[in-house]
C-alpha positions as CSV (number, residue, x, y, z in Angstrom):
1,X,0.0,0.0,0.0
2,X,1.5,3.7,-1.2
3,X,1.8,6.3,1.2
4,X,-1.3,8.6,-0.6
5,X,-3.4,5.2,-0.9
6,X,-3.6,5.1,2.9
7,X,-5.3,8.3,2.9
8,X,-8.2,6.6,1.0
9,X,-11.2,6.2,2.6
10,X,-13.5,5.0,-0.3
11,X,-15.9,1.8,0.8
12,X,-15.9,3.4,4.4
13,X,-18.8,5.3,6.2
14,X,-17.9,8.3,8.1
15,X,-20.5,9.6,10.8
16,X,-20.1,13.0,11.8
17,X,-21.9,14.7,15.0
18,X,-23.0,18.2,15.4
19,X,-22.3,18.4,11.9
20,X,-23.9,21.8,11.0
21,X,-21.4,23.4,12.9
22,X,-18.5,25.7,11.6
23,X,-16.0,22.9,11.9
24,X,-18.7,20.1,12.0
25,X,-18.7,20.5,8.3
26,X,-15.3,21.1,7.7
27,X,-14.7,17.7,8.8
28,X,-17.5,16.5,6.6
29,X,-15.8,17.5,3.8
30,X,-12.2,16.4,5.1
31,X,-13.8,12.9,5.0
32,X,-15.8,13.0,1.8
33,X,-12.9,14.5,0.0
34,X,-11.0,11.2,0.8
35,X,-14.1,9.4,-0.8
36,X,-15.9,8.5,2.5
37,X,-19.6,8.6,2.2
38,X,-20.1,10.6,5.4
39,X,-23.4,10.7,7.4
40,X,-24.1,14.4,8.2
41,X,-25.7,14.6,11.9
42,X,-27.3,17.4,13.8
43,X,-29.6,17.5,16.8
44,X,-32.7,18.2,14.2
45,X,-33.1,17.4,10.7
46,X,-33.5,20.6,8.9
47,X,-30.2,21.5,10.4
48,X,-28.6,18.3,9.4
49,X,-30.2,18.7,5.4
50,X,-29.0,22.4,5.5
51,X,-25.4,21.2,6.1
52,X,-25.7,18.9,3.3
53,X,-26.8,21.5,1.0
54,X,-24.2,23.4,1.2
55,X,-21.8,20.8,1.6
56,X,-22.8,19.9,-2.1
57,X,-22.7,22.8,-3.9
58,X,-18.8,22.8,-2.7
59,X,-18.6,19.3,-3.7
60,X,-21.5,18.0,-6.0
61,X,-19.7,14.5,-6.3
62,X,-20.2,14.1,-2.1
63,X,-21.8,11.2,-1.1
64,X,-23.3,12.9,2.3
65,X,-26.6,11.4,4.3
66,X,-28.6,13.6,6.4
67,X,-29.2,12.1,9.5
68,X,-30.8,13.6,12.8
69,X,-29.2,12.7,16.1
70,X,-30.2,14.0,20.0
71,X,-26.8,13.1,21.2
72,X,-27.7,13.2,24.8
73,X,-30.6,10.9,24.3
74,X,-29.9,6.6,24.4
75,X,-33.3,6.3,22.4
76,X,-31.9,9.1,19.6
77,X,-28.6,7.3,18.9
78,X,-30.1,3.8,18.7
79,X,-32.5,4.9,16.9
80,X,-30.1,6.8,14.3
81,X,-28.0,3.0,14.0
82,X,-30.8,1.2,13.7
83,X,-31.8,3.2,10.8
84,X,-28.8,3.1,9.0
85,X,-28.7,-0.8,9.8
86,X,-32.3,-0.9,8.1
87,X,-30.6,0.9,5.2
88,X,-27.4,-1.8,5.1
89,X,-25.1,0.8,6.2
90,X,-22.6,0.3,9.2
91,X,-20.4,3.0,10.7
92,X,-17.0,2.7,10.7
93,X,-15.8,6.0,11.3
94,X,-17.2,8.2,14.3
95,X,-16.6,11.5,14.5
96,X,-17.7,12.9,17.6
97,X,-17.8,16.7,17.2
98,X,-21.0,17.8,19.2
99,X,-20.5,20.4,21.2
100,X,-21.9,23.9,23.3
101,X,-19.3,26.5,22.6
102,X,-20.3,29.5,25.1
103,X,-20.2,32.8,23.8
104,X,-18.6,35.1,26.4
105,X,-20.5,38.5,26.4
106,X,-21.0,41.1,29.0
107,X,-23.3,41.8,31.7
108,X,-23.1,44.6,33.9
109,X,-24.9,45.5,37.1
110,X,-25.1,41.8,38.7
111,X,-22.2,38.8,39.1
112,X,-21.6,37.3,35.4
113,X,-23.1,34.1,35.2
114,X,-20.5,32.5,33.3
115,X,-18.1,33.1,36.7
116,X,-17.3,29.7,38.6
117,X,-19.2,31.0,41.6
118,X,-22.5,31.7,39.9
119,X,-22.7,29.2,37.3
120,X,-26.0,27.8,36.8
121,X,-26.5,23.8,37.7
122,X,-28.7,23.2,34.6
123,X,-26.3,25.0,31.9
124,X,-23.5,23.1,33.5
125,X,-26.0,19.8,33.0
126,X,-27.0,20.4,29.3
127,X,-23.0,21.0,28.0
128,X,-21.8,18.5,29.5
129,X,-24.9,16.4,28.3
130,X,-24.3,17.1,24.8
131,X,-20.2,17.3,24.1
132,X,-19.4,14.5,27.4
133,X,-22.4,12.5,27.9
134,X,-22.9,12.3,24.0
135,X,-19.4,11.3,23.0
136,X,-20.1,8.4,25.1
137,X,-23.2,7.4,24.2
138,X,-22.3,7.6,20.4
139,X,-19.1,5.6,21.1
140,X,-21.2,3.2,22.8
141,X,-23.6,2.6,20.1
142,X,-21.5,2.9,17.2
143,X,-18.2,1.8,18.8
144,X,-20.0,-0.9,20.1
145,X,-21.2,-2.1,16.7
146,X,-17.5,-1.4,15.1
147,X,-16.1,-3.9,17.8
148,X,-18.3,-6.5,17.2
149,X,-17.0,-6.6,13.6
150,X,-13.3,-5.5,14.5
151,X,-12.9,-2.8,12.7
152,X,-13.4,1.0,13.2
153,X,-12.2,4.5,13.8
154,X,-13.4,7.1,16.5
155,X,-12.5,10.8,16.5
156,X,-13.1,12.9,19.6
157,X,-12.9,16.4,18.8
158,X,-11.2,18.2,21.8
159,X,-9.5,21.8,21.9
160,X,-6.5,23.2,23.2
161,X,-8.9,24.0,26.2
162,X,-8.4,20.4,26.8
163,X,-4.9,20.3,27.3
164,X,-4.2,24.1,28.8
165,X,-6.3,26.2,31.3
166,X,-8.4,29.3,29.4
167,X,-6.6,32.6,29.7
168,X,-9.3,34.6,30.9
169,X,-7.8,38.0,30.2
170,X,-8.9,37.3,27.1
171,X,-12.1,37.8,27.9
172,X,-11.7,40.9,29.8
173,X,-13.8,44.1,29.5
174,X,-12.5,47.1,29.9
175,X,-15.1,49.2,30.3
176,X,-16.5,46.7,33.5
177,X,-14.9,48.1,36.7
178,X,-16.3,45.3,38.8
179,X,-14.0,42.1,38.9
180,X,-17.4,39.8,39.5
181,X,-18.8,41.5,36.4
182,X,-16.4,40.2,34.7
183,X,-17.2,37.6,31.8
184,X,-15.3,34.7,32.0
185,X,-14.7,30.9,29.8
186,X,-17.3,28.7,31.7
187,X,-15.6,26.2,33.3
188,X,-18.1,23.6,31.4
189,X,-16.0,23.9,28.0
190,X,-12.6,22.9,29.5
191,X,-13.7,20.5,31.7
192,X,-15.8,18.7,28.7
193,X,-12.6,18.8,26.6
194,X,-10.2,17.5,29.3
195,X,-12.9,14.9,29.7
196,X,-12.5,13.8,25.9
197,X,-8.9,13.5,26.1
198,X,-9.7,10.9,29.0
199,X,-12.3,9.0,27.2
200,X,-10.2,9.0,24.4
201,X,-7.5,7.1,26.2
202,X,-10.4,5.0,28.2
203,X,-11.6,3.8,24.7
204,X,-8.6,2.9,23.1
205,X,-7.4,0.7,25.7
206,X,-10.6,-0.8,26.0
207,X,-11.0,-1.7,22.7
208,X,-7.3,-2.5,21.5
209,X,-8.1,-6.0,20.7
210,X,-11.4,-5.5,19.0
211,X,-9.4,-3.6,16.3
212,X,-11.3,-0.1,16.9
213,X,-8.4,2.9,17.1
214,X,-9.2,5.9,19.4
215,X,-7.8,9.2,19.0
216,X,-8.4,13.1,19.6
217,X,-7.9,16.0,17.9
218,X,-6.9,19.1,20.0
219,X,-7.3,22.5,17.2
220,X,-6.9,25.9,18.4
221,X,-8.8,28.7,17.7
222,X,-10.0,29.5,14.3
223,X,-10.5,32.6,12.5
224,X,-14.6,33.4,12.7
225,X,-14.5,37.4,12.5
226,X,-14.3,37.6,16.1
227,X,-13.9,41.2,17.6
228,X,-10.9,42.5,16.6
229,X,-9.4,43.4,20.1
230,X,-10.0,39.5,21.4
231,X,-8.3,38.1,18.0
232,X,-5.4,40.9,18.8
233,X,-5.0,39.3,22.5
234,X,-5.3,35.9,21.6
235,X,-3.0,35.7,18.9
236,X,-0.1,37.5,21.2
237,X,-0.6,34.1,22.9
238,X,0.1,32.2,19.9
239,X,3.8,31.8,18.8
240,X,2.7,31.3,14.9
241,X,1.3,34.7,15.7
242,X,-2.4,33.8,14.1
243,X,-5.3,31.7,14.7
244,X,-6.3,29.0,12.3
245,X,-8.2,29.3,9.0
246,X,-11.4,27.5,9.0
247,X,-10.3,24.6,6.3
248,X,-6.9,24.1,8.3
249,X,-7.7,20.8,10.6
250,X,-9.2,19.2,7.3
251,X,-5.9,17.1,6.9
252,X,-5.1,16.2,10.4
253,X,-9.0,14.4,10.1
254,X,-8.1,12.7,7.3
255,X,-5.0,11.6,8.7
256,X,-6.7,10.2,12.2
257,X,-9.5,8.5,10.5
258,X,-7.7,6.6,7.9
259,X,-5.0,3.9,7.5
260,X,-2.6,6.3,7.1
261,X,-2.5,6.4,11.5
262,X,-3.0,2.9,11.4
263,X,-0.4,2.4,14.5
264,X,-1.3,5.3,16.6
265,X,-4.2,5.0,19.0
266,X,-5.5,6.5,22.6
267,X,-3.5,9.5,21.4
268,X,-4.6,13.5,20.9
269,X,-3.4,15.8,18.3
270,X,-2.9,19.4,19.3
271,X,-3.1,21.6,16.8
272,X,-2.5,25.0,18.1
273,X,-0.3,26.8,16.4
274,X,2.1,26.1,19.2
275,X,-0.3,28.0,22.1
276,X,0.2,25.2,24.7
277,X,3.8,25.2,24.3
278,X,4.5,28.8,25.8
């Protein structure tokens, strides 16, 4: 087998989560490029067929199933296998990319509620449910089902939150006066990806003799038109001195769900332009 050949992912059926997102369909692409026919996922339908939509007018020649999937629901993801069984199609690449990303705004007059000291029970309950909780339950169904036939790929997507502590001065304000007024990176986000990084490992231990390879994927931030003053602060952090372009993990993807990582497993990729090494 060439080099390029083990790249190729034709014959092989890709599943991506939360797959309407910004890099939810980058990875989509990443895999249908290689010639996966990728099942597109969000938590409702209309979301997941808009993904595809515009997934094919970049690539016409996709072969791309819109699927929906409640990741934090048992039911949901059975239900999602059972009806790709019914359709004769078996996953054998998971991509588990659901996720809540917080957006840090504002809020003066009363303590911010993204601060550790008033952050609300439930919101720390439905993140955790969806990018935690749902890894697992997707790994467990669809893992599960790769094991059985001892074969598969799994692809946690993490962040360099995962492997470093957010540097809340980037989030600063500086026309709040009032340090509790302060908006803060929840603590859900970093904890979730930490916890990814551990599953990761948990999995690929577990299932080292069923022939299903774990890994994670740890990117940096990318390039979204974010306020010009936070991009300014961030990428002083950054000793490439930028964030990442939006298309820029699409090879690292490839690489992690293909033969071409054949020996590496229970292992994650950072990808930060070098953030978590200062």
């Amino acid at each position: 087998m060439t080099s390029s050949s083990r790249y190729d992912l034709t014959g092989r059926t890709a599943l991506v989560t939360g797959a309407g997102g910004l890099l939810g369909k980058q990875h989509v692409a990443a895999l249908a490029e290689s010639g996966a026919r990728v099942v597109v996922t969000d938590v409702g339908l209309a979301q997941a067929e808009t993904a595809v939509a515009a997934l094919e007018q970049a690539s016409p020649s996709a072969d791309l199933i819109a699927l929906e999937i409640n990741v934090t629901s048992l039911d949901s993801v059975r239900a999602a296998n059972e009806q790709l069984a019914g359709r004769g199609i078996a996953v054998d690449i998971l991509v588990n990319n659901a996720a809540i990303d917080p957006k840090v705004t504002s809020s003066p007059g009363v303590m911010h509620s993204s601060r550790f000291e008033a952050f609300p029970v439930p919101q720390w309950q439905t993140e955790i449910a969806v990018g935690l909780t749902g890894a697992m339950l997707c790994a467990q169904v669809f893992g599960g089902e790769m094991a059985k036939r001892g074969r598969g790929v799994i692809l946690n997507i993490a962040s360099d939150l995962g492997v470093i502590a957010p540097d809340q001065r980037l989030y600063r304000q500086p026309q709040v006066t009032r340090e509790e007024e302060q908006p803060v990176k929840p603590v859900t986000y970093s904890v979730i990806k930490h916890g990814l990084i551990g599953l990761t490992k948990y999995l690929a231990t577990y299932w080292a003799d069923h022939g299903v390879r774990v890994n994670a994927i740890s990117p940096g931030g990318v390039f979204n038109n974010q306020d010009p003053a936070f991009v300014e602060r961030l990428t002083r952090l950054i000793p490439m001195g930028r964030m990442a372009d939006v298309d820029e993990y699409r090879a690292a993807v490839q690489f992690l769900c293909s033969d071409a990582s054949s020996y590496m497993t229970g292992q994650n990729l950072v990808m930060d332009g070098g953030r978590s090494v200062w």
